[in-house]
C-alpha positions in Angstrom: 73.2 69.4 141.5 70.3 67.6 140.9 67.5 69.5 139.6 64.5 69.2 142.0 60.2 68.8 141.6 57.6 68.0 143.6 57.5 64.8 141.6 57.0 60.9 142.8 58.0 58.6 140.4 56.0 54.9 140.5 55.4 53.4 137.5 58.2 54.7 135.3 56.4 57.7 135.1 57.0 60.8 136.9 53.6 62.2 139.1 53.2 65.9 141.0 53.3 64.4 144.4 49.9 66.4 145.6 47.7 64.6 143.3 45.2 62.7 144.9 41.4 61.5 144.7 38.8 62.0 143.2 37.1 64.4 145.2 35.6 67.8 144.7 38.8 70.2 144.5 38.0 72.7 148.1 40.6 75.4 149.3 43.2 73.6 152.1 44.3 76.3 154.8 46.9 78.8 153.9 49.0 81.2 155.5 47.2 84.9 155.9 47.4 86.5 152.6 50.3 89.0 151.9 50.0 92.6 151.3 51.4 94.4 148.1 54.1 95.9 150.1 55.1 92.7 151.3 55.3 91.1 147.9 56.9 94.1 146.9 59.6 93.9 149.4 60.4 90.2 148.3 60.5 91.5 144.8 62.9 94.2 145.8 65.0 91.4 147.4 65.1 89.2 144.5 66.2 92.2 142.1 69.0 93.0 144.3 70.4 89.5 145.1 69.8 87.8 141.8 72.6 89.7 140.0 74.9 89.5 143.3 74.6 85.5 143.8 74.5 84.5 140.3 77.5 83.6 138.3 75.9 85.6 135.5 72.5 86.8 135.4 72.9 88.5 132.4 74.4 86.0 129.7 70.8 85.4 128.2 68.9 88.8 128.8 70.4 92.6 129.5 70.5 94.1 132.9 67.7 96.6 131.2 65.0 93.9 130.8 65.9 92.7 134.1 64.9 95.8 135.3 61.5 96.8 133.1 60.5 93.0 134.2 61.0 93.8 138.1 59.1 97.3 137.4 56.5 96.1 135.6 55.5 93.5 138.1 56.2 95.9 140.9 53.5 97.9 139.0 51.0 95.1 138.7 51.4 93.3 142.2 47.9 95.0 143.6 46.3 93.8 141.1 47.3 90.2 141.2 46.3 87.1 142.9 49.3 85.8 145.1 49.5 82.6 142.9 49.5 84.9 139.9 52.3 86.8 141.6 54.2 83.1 142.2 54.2 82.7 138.5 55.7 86.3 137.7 58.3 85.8 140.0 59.0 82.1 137.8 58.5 83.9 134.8 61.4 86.8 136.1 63.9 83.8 137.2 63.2 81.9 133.4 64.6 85.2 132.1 67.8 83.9 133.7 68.2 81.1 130.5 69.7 78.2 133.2 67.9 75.3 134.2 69.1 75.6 137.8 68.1 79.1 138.6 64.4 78.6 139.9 61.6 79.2 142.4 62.2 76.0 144.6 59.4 74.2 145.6 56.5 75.8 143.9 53.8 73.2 143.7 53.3 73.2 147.3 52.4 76.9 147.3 49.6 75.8 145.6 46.3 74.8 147.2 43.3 74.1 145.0 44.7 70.7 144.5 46.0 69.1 141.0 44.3 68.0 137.5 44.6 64.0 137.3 46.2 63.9 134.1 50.0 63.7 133.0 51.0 64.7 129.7 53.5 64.2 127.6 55.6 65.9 124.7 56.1 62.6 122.4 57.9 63.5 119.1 54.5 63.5 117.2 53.2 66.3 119.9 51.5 66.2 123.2 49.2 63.7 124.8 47.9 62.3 127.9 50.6 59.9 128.6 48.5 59.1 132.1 44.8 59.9 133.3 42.2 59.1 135.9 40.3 56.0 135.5 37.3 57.8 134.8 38.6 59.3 132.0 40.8 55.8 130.6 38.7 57.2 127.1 41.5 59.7 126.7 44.3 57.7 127.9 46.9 58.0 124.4 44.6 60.8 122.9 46.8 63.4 121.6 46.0 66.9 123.3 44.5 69.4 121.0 43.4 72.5 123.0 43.7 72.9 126.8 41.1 75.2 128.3 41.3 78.8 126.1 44.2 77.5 123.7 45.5 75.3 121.0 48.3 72.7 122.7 50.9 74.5 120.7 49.9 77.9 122.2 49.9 76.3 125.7 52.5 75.1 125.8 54.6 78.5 124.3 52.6 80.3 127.2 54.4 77.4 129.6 58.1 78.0 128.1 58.2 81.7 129.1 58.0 80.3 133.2 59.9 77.7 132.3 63.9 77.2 133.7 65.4 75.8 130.8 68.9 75.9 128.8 67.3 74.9 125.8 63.8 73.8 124.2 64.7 70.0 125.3 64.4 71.6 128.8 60.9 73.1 127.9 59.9 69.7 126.9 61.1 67.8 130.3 59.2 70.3 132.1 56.5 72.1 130.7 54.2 69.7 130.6 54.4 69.0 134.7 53.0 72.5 135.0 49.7 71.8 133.1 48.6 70.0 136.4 48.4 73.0 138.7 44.9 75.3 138.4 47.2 78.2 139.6 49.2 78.2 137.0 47.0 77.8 134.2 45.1 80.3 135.1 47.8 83.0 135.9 49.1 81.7 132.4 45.3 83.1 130.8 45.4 79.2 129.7 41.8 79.3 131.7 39.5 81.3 133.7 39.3 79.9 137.2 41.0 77.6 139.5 38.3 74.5 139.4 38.0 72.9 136.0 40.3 72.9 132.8 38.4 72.1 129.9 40.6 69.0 127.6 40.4 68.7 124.0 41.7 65.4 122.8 41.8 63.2 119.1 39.9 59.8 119.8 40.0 58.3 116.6 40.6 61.1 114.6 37.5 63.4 116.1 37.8 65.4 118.8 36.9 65.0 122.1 36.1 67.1 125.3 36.2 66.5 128.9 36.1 68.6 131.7 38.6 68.1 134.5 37.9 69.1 138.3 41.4 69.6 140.6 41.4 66.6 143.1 43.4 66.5 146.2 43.9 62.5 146.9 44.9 60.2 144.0 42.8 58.2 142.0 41.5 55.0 143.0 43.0 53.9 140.1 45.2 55.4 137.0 45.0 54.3 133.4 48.1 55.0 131.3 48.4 54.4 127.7 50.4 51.9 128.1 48.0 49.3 129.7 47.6 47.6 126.5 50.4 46.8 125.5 51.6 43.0 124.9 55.3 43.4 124.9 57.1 43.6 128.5 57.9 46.7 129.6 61.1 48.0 128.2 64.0 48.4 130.5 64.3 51.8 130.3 60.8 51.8 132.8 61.4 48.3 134.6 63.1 49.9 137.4 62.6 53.8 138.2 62.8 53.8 141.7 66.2 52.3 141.8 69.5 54.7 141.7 71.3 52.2 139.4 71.3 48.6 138.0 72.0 46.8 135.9 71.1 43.7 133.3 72.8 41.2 130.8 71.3 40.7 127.9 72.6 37.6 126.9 71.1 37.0 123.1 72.5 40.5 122.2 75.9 39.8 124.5 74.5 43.9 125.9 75.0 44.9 129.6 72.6 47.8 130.0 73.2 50.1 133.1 70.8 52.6 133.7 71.8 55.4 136.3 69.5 57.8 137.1 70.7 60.0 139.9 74.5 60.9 140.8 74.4 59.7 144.3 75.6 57.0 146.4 73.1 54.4 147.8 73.1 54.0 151.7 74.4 50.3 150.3 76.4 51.4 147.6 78.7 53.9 146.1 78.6 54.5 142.4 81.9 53.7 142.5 81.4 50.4 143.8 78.8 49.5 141.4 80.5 50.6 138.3 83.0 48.3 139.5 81.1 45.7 139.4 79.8 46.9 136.3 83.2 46.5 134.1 83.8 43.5 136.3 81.0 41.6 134.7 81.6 43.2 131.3 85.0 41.6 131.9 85.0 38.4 133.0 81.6 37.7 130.1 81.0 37.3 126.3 79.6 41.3 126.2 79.6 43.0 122.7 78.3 46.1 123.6 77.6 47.9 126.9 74.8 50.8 126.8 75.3 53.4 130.3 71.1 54.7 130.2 71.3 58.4 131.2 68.1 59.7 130.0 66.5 60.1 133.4 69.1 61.4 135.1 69.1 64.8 136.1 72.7 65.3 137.9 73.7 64.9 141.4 76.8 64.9 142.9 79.7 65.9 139.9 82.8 64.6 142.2 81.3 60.9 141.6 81.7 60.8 137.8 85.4 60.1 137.2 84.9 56.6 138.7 82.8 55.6 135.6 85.0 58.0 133.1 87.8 55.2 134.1 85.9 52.4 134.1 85.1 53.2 130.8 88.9 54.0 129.8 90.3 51.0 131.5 87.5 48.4 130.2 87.7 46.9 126.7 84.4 48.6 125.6 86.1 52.1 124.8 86.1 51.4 121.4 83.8 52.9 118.3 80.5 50.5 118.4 81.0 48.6 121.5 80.2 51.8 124.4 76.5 53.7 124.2 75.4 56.1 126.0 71.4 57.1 126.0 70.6 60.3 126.9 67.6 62.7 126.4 65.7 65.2 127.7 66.2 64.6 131.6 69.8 64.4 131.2 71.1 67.3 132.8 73.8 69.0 135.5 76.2 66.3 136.9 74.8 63.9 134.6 75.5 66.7 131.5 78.9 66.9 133.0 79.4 63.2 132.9 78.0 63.3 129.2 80.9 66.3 128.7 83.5 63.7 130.2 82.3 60.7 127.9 82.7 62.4 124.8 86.1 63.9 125.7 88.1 61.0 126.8 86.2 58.3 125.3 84.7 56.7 122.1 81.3 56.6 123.0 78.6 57.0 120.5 75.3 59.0 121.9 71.5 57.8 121.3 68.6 58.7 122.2 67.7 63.0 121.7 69.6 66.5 122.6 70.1 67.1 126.4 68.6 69.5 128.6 71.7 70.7 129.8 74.2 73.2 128.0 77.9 71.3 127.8 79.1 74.4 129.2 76.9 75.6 131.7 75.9 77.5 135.1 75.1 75.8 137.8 75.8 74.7 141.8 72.4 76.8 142.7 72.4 78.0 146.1 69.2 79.2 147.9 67.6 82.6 149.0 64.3 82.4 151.4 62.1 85.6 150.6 61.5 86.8 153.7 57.4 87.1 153.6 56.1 84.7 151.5 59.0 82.3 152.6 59.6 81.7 148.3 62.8 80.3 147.8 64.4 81.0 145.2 67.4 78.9 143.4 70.7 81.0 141.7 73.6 79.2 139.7 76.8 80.2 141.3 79.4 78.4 139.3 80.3 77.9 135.5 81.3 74.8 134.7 82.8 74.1 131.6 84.7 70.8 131.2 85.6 71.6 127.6 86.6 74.0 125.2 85.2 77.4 126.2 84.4 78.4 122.8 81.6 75.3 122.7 78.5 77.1 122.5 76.5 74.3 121.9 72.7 74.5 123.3 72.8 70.5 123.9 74.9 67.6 123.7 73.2 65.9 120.8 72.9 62.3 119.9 74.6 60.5 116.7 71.8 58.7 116.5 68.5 60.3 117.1 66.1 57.7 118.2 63.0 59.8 119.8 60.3 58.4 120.9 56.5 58.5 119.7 53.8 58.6 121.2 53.0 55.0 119.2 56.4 53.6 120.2 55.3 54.4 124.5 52.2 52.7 124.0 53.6 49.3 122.6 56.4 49.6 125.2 59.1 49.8 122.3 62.3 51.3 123.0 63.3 53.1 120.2 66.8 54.3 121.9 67.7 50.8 122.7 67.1 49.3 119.4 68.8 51.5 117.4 72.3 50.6 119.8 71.0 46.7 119.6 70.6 47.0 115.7 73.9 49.5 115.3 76.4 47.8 112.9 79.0 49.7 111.9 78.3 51.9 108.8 79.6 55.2 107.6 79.9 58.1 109.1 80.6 61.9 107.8 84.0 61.6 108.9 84.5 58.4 107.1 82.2 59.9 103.4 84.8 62.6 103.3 87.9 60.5 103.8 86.7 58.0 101.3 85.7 60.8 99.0 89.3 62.5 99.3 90.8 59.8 97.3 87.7 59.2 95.0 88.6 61.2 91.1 85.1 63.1 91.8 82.5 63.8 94.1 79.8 62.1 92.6 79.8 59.1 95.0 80.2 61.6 97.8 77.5 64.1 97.1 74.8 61.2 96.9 75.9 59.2 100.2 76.3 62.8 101.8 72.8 63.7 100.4 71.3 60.2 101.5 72.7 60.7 105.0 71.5 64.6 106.0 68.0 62.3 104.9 68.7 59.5 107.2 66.2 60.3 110.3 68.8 58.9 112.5 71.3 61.2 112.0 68.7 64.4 112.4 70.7 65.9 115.1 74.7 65.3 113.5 75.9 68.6 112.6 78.0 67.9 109.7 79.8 71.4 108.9 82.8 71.1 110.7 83.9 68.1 109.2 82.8 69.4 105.5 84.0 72.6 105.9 87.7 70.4 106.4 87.2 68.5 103.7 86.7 71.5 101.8 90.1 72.3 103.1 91.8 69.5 102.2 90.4 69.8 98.2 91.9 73.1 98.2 95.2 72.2 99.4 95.2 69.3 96.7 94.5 72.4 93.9 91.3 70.5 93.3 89.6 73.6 93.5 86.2 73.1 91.2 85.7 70.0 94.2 86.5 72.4 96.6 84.1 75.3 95.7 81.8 72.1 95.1 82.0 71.2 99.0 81.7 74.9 100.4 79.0 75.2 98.3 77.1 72.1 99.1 78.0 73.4 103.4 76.7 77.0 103.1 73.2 75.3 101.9 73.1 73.0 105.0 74.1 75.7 107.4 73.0 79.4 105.7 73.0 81.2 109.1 77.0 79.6 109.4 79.2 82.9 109.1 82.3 80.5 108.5 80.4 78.5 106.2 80.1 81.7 104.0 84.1 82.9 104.9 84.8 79.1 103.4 82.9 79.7 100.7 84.3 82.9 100.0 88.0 82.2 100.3 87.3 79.6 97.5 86.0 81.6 95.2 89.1 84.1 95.9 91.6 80.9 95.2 89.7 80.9 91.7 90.2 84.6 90.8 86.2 85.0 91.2 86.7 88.5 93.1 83.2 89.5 93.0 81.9 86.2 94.6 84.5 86.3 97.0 83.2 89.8 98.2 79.4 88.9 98.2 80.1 86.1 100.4 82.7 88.0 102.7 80.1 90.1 103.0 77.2 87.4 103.5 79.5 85.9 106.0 80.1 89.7 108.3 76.2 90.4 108.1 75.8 86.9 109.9 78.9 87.9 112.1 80.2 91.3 112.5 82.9 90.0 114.7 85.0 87.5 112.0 88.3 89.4 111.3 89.4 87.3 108.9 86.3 88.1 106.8 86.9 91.9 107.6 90.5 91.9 106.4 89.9 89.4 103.7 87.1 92.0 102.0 89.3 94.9 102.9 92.3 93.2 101.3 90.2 92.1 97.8 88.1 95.5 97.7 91.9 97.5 97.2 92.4 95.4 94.6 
């Protein structure tokens, strides 16, 4: 399932689809206003079907906040505006902690028009990636304060509405919601529904503008990319189109970007994937990069096509197959991500995804019978790999996020970093090198000089220490081994097996009291690891 906005996408940039001219924002008819009862009686309706429809409404919150939420709104409705009441109802379904459970729709219940700005949350922090042409001043600016608040408080005021899996999902979509007057100002973010004041860094002072809601669009947009002297990078050539693809002939690199898991009326993804691996085949390609960072899922049953294209192709090797994903990578596309990285050798680029690799989703829709709200509910679980992954994200081997610098040049940090890859080390290969080194020396400074490396920000490296760890001990080199669990519980000290590692060492030396303490370190992080518990039980009779 692909998760759905009120979005247009022109430009390579994604636009709330009511945004329009610069006109004096006026009220556009609406449907008579409801009473509290009614809103009451929708609220009523969402408490009792949430829990019934949803795979699992309570994996992220207990039913008890569930219920003081649903009261305490119950409480407040006659107070509130109905747009304010909209947002309590988002805020009650981001409770949830899945990206498909949602209001549907919500942007066209609101009618005082939209702000023409688009921001966006670059690596170096938010800014106005797009703004009307009487504003072009602030076109790049980074955003300091937006109406009452500091950005950062804005946008934490934005997360708790937000549906997300994880903060890359606040990132994708928080900032769309800074466009709407109704919810900024059910948020506190401003005072009314007819101007938000801006604050953005021009040159390193601040500057204020005061934007009025608009109903048609501008005459004319100016995005901070305008500049630029570079052609636009691929990732943006093409938005409106499903799937393509290009050769890149001085790199011998097919790039594929597919950004929606559908078939065209002219094409199936199967069909075109095909013709993908055909070209990859029958040309002098090195490398072959699938684009998934604007994809946000779709139709799961048309993945396996591309699973065994990939399989069958002689790019399934370490170094030749990319995948970019990011922060709009999510549902079928996360369970395409799940598939590559279990039956391939794909390396991932870009940053974390938006979607869980386990994950609820399939939403089906309730309508609310009086305002007509509909609201969005996960009904399956989908887990295409091992059920103990609890990762928030799939994350990248090499981060490459881009800055707000890098958009305005039109540089493509994702797509550099596969077009410069060369095979180099990686943890797996530092610890298998180490393991037949005399010491660690060499390994403690490449290991050191790699958790440095921006590029590998997002590799977790304690499962594959914690091995190697494993394999000093069952060589007796034990000082190297205590050396290694040591050097783990630093880079993970919220790790409860880190610390049962680390412990079990010191109990291979004879070092009982250290072996306690860090039994013990390792239970208070996880009350639940019996071998911990019968471990300390075991050394505390002794």
């Amino acid at each position: 399932m692909k998760r759905k906005r009120t979005w247009l996408v022109t430009s390579g940039l994604l636009i709330a689809t009511a945004c329009g001219g610069l006109t004096t924002a006026q009220t556009l008819p609406v449907s008579a206003k409801l009473t509290a009862e009614q809103w009451r009686a929708d609220l009523r309706l969402l408490a009792e079907e949430l829990p019934r429809r949803h795979r699992n409404a309570f994996h992220t919150m207990t039913r008890a906040q569930f219920d003081a939420a649903v009261k305490q709104l119950d409480e407040k409705i006659p107070a509130l505006a109905d747009h304010e009441i909209i947002v309590e109802f988002m805020r009650i379904l981001a409770m949830v902690g899945d990206g498909h459970t949602r209001l549907n729709g919500v942007g066209a219940r609101f009618r005082t028009g939209r702000y023409p700005v688009q921001l966006y949350l670059f690596k170096d922090g938010l800014f106005v990636r797009r703004i009307a042409a009487e504003h072009a001043e602030l076109a790049g600016a980074k955003v300091l304060r937006l109406g009452k608040l500091l950005a950062e408080e804005a946008l934490n005021r934005m997360r708790e509405i937000t549906p997300r899996e994880n903060e890359m999902g606040v990132k994708d979509e928080a900032p769309f919601w800074f466009v709407f007057p109704e919810v900024l100002h059910a948020l506190g973010i401003t005072d009314d529904l007819q101007s938000l004041k801006l604050v953005a860094e021009i040159d390193g002072q601040p500057k204020t503008v005061e934007l009025k809601p608009i109903f048609q669009p501008p005459a004319r947009w100016v995005d901070s990319r305008d500049a630029a002297k570079t052609p636009v990078p691929l990732w943006l050539k093409n938005p409106g189109n499903d799937y393509w693809f290009e050769y890149l002939p001085e790199q011998k690199t097919v790039y594929a970007q597919f950004n929606v898991v559908r078939n065209k009326p002219d094409e199936t993804v199967e069909a075109f994937f095909n013709r993908v691996f055909a070209f990859v085949a029958a040309n002098p390609v090195e490398k072959l990069v699938l684009d998934l960072r604007r994809n946000g899922g779709g139709n799961n049953f048309l993945n396996l096509p591309i699973v065994r294209g990939v399989i069958r192709s002689n790019m399934d090797e370490r170094g030749k197959f990319f995948v970019i994903i990011g922060r709009e990578t999510f549902s079928a596309a996360q369970n395409l991500v799940n598939q590559l990285e279990k039956y391939t050798n794909v390396i991932f680029v870009g940053e974390p995804t938006s979607g869980r690799p386990n994950h609820y989703g399939d939403a089906r829709s309730l309508t609310l019978p009086n305002s007509g709200l509909v609201v969005r509910a996960s009904t399956l679980w989908w887990q295409d790999l091992d059920p103990r992954d609890d990762r928030v994200w799939t994350a990248p081997q090499i981060a490459a996020e881009l800055t707000s610098a890098d958009y305005r040049a039109n540089r493509d940090p994702a797509l550099e970093a596969v077009l410069n890859y060369t095979h180099g080390s990686t943890i797996a290969e530092l610890t298998a090198e180490a393991l037949t080194a005399s010491d660690l020396t060499v390994f403690l400074k490449k290991y050191r000089q790699f958790k440095a490396a921006p590029a590998n920000f997002y590799v977790h490296t304690g499962r594959t220490v914690n091995a190697f760890g494993y394999q000093l001990l069952e060589r007796k080199r034990l000082d190297d081994a205590l050396t290694v669990f040591k050097l783990n519980t630093e880079a993970y000290p919220d790790s409860a097996n880190a610390f049962d590692s680390l412990a079990e060492a010191y109990g291979r030396r004879g070092q009982r009291e250290d072996a306690i303490k860090n039994y013990e370190r390792a239970l208070q992080l996880d009350p639940t690891l019996t071998s911990a518990r019968e471990a300390l039980q075991r050394l505390r009779k002794q």
